[in-house]
N, C-alpha and C positions, 0 to 999 in steps of 0.2 A: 471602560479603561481604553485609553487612546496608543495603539501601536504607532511606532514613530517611523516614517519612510526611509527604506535605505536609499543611499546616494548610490549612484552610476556606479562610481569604482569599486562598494564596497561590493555591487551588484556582479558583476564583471568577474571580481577574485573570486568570487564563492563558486562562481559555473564555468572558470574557464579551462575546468580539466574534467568536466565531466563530455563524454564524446555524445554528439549529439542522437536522439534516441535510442540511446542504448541501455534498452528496458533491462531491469534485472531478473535471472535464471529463477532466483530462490527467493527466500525470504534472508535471511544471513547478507546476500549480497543487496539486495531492497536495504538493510538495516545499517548497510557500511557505506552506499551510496545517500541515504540522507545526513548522518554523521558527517560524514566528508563536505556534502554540497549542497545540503538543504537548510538542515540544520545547525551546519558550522558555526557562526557567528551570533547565535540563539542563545545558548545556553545560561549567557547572563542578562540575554534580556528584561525588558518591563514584560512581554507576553509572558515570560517561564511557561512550565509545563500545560501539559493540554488542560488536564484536570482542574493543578489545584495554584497556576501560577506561582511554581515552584524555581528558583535557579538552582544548575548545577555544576559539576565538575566534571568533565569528559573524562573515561576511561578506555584506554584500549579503543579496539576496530572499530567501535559501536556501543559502548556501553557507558556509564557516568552516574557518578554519585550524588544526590541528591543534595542538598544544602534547603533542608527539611525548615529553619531559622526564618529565611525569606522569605516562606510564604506563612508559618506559623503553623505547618501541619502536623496533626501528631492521632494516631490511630490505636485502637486497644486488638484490633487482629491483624496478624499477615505483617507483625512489625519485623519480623526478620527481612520483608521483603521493602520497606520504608524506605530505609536509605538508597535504592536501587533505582537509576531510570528505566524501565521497559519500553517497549513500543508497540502499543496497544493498537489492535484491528479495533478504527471506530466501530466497524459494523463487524461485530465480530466472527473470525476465521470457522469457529463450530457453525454460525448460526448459517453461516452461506454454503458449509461444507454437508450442511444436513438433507439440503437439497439437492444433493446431487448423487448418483447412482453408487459411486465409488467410496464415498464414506460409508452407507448402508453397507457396503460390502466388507467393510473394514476398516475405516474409521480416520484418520489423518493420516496415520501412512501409510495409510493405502491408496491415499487420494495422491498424494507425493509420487509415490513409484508409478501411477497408472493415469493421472488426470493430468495433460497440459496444460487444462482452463483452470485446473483448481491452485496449481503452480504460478498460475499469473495472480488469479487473486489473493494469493495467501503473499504474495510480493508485490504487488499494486502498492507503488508509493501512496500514490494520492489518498490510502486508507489507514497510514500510518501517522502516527503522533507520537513523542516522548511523555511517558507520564509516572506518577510516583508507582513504583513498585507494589503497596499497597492498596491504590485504587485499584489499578491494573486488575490485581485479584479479587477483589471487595465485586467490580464491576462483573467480572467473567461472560457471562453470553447474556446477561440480562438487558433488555429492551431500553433503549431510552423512552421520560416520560415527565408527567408532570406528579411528581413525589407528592402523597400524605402520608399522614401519620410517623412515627420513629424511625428517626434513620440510624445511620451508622456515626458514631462522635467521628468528627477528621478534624477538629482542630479548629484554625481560621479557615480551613479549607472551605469553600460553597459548596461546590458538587455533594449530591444528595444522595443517598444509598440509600432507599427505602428499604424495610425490614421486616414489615406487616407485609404489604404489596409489593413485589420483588419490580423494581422500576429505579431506575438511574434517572437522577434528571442534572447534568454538567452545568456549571457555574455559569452565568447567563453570556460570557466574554466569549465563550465557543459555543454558544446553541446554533447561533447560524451556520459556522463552520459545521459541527455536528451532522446538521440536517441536510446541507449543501454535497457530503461527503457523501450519507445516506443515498441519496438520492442518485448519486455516480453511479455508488457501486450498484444500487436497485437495477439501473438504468445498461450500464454495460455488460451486465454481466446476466440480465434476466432475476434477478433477487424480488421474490414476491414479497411486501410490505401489505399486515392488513390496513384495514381502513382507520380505525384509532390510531396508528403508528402516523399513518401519513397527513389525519387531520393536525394533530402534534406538531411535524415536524414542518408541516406548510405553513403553520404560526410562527414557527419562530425562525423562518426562511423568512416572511417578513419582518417581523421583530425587529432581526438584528442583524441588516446588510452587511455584506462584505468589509472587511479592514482592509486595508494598507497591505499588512503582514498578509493577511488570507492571499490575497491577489500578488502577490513577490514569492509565498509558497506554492502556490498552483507555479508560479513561470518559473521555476526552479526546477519543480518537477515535471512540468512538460518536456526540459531538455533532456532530462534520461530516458524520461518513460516514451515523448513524440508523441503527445498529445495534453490537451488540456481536461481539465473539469469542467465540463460546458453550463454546469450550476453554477460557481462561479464566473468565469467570466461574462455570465449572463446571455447565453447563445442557446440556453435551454432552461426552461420554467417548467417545476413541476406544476402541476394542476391536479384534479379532480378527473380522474382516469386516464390520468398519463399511462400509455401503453411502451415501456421500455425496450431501445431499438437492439440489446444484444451483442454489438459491436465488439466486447471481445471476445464472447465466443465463436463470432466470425473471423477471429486469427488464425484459430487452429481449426478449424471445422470447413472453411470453405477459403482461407487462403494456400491450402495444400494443392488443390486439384486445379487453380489460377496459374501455381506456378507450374504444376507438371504441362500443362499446357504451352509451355513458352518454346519460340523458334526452338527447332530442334539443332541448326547451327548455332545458334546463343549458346544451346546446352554443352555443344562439341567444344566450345572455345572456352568457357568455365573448365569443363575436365580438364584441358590439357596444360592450364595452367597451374593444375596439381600439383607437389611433391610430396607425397604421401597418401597418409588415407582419410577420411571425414570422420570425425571424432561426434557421434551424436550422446546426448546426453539422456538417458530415460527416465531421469526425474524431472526435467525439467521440460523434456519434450525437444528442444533443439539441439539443433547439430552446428559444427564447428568446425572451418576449412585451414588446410595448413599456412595459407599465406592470408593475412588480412583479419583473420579473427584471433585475439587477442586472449583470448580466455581460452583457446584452443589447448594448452599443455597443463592447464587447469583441471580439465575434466579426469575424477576421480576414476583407477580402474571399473571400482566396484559398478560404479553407476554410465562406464564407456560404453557406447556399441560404436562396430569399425563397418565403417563400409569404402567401397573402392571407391567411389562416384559421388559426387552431390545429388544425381539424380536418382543413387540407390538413397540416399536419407529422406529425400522429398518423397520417392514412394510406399519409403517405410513409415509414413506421418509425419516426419520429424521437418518442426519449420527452422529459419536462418538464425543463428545467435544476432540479436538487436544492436550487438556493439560490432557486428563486420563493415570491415569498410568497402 
């Protein structure tokens, strides 16, 4: 299926209020930022939905109703959830969260209240997609793959729910984007893929190069997030023991003690343009300055800590909200 190029201005409209790298906190705010400036103009597209190339109706901050007719999908479970768009973690939020300390300890929210990194991932535009409400759930943390035997009825839908061998394999229109996605988050975030996952997905990295749309969604969301998916743009190729460089857990892990590091006059001239106190945020991991950060009067009691100084939040962990100017 051929995705059609948008023109300059329609380009223009859709990002020219989103501020530039200004990643989002949560997931909720991830979900209102592609609504608004990713996926604005989508909805009635020829792509439709990630899954099952579905059009919808927007609802509210982030949500919309499916118009199940256009793509001819129709499911015998989780139809409560049909009509519904969600926004599925291609690589899904369990399966990255199980590798990490903080979900052992207690599970999603506990990775929320205690993980920075796992707050970026679980809000990582670039690993988000609109999709029917049903797949969403049908899919849940099973592996992409190449489907035998019974799947699951979805209608005219493709995408494949295997049901013998628990294996998704997505309509062939998103396998590149699928695997390209993959391969980011593998990539950024340290996500170990076994070796059948990644023989799979380096096939259909070939297969089915980049579209139109895939390469206008990556630059869309480079300007929130400030930076790209270097799978697509093509600035990085998985291979056959691709060793993944980590890069975002080098935001919170070794961009703290870069900046405590900086002129200690630098430091003196930030304080004193203070008026008030620094709002840092513990679910999210960053903090939030009274002039210039924008989300500043946002952060919920429950989830505040106050400190006097920017330099008391830098050396409590806490890094800059992505949207201060």
């Amino acid at each position: 299926m051929k995705r059609p190029l948008l023109t300059a201005a329609a380009i223009a409209i859709a990002v020219a209020a989103v501020p530039a790298g200004a990643a989002p906190d949560n997931f909720s705010e991830a979900k209102r930022l592609l609504r608004q400036h990713v996926y604005k103009d989508q909805n009635l597209s020829q792509a439709g939905d990630f899954y099952c190339g579905c059009k919808w109706q927007w609802v509210g901050k982030s949500g919309g109703k499916m118009d199940l007719a256009s793509c001819g999908f129709q499911a015998n479970k989780h139809v409560d959830r049909a009509a519904r768009l969600e926004w599925e973690h291609v690589v899904p939020i369990s399966a990255v969260g199980q590798q990490r300390q903080c979900w052992r300890n207690g599970g999603r929210q506990n990775c929320q209240r205690t993980d920075p990194v796992f707050n970026m991932m679980e809000a990582d535009m670039h690993n988000l997609a609109p999709s029917v409400g049903a797949v969403n759930a049908l899919r849940s943390a099973i592996s992409y793959g190449m489907a035998s035997g019974p799947t699951e009825p979805l209608g005219a839908c493709t995408t494949k729910v295997a049901t013998t061998f628990r294996v998704v394999e997505p309509r062939n229109e998103v396998k590149g984007e699928a695997a390209r996605i993959t391969f980011y988050m593998a990539d950024r975030y340290n996500i170990r893929l076994s070796e059948k996952q990644q023989q799979v997905l380096m096939a259909w990295d070939r297969a089915y190069p980049v579209s139109a749309w895939e390469l206008e969604r990556d630059r869309r969301i480079s300007y929130a997030m400030g930076h790209h998916n270097p799978f697509v743009t093509g600035e990085r190729k998985w291979t056959p023991g691709y060793r993944p460089q980590g890069a975002g857990q080098a935001v919170t892990t070794r961009a703290v003690p870069a900046r405590q590091s900086e002129a200690p006059a630098r430091q003196v001239q930030v304080a004193a343009r203070q008026d008030g106190p620094v709002f840092g945020n513990k679910r999210s991991g960053v903090y939030h300055l009274p002039q210039g950060c924008p989300s500043y009067s946002q952060v919920s009691t429950k989830n505040r800590v106050q400190f006097s100084t920017e330099q008391e939040a830098l050396a409590a962990g806490f890094r800059k909200a992505g949207n201060c100017s």
